[in-house]
C-alpha positions in Angstrom: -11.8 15.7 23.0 -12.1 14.4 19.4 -9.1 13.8 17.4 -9.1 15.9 14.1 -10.4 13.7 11.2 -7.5 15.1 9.1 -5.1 13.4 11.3 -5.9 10.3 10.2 -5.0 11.3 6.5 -1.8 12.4 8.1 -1.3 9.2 9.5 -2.2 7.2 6.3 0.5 9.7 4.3 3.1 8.6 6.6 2.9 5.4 6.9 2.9 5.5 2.7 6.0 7.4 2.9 7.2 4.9 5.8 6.5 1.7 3.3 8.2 3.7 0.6 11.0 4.8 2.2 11.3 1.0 3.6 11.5 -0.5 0.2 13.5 2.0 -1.9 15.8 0.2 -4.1 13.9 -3.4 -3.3 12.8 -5.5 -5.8 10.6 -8.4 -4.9 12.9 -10.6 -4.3 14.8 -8.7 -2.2 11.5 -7.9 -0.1 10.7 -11.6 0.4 14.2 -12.1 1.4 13.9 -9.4 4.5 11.9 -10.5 7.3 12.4 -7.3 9.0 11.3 -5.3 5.9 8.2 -7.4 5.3 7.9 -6.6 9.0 8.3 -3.1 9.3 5.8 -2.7 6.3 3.2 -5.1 7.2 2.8 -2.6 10.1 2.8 0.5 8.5 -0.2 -1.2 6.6 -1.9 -1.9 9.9 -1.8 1.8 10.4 -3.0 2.6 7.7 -5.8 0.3 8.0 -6.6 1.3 11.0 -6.3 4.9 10.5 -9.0 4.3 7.9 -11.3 2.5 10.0 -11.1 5.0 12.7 -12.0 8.0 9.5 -15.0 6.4 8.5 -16.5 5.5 11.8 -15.6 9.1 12.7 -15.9 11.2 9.6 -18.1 8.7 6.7 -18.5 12.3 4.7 -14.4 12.5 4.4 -13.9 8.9 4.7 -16.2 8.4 1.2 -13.8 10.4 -0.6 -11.0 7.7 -0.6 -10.6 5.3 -3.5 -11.0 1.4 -1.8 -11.1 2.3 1.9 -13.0 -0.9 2.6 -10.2 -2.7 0.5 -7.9 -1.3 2.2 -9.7 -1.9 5.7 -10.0 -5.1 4.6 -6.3 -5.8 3.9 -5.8 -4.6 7.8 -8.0 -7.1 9.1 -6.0 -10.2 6.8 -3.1 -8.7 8.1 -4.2 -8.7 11.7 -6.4 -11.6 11.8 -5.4 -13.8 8.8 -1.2 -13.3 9.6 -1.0 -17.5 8.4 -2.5 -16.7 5.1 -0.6 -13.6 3.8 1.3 -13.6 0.4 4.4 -11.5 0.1 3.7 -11.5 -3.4 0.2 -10.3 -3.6 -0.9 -7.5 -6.6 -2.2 -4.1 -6.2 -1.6 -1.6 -3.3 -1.3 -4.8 -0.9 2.3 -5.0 -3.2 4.8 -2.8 -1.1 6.8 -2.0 -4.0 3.4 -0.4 -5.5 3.0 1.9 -2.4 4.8 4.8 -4.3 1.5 4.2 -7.1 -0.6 3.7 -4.1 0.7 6.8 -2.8 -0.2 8.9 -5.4 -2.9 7.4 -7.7 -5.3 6.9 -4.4 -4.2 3.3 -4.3 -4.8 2.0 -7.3 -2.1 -1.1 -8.8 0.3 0.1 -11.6 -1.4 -0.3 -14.1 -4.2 2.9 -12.8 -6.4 0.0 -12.1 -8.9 -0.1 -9.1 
């Protein structure tokens, strides 16, 4: 049996909320400092990189309704594949203190930009 397409937008929501809840009252510094922080939210982005691979292999018509999924996608595969190269002080949605912005604005950095 098929797993509900919709599940995988549940899966991307609470991982966001995971990332959030992970970094409440962080500032960057205090991110880079935390090994298992970084940690804990660099796998929460897997998920949700993942979950949006899976979407738009299994649903394209839902998964073209979300702002940057191959960004997105593509900041999975750095994370998976490219682990030596990652900046804990990279811009946009791929900045965990964004993730609330993210969250809400259809990731998106702070300033609204795509």
């Amino acid at each position: 049996m098929q797993r509900d397409p919709r599940a995988f937008l549940w899966d991307v929501q609470q991982a966001a909320g995971a990332i959030t809840q992970f970094t409440a009252g962080l500032d960057a510094a205090g991110y880079r400092a935390n090994p298992l922080i970084r940690s804990a939210v660099e796998r929460q982005f897997e998920i949700i990189g993942e979950a949006l691979n899976r979407l738009s292999k299994e649903a394209p018509d839902l998964a073209d309704r979300v702002p940057n999924l191959r960004k997105i996608v593509g900041f999975r595969n750095v994370l998976i594949h490219g682990y030596a190269v990652i900046d804990d002080g990279v811009g946009d949605c791929h900045d965990p203190l964004a993730v609330p912005a993210c969250n809400r604005d259809g990731f998106t950095d702070r300033t609204g930009a795509a």
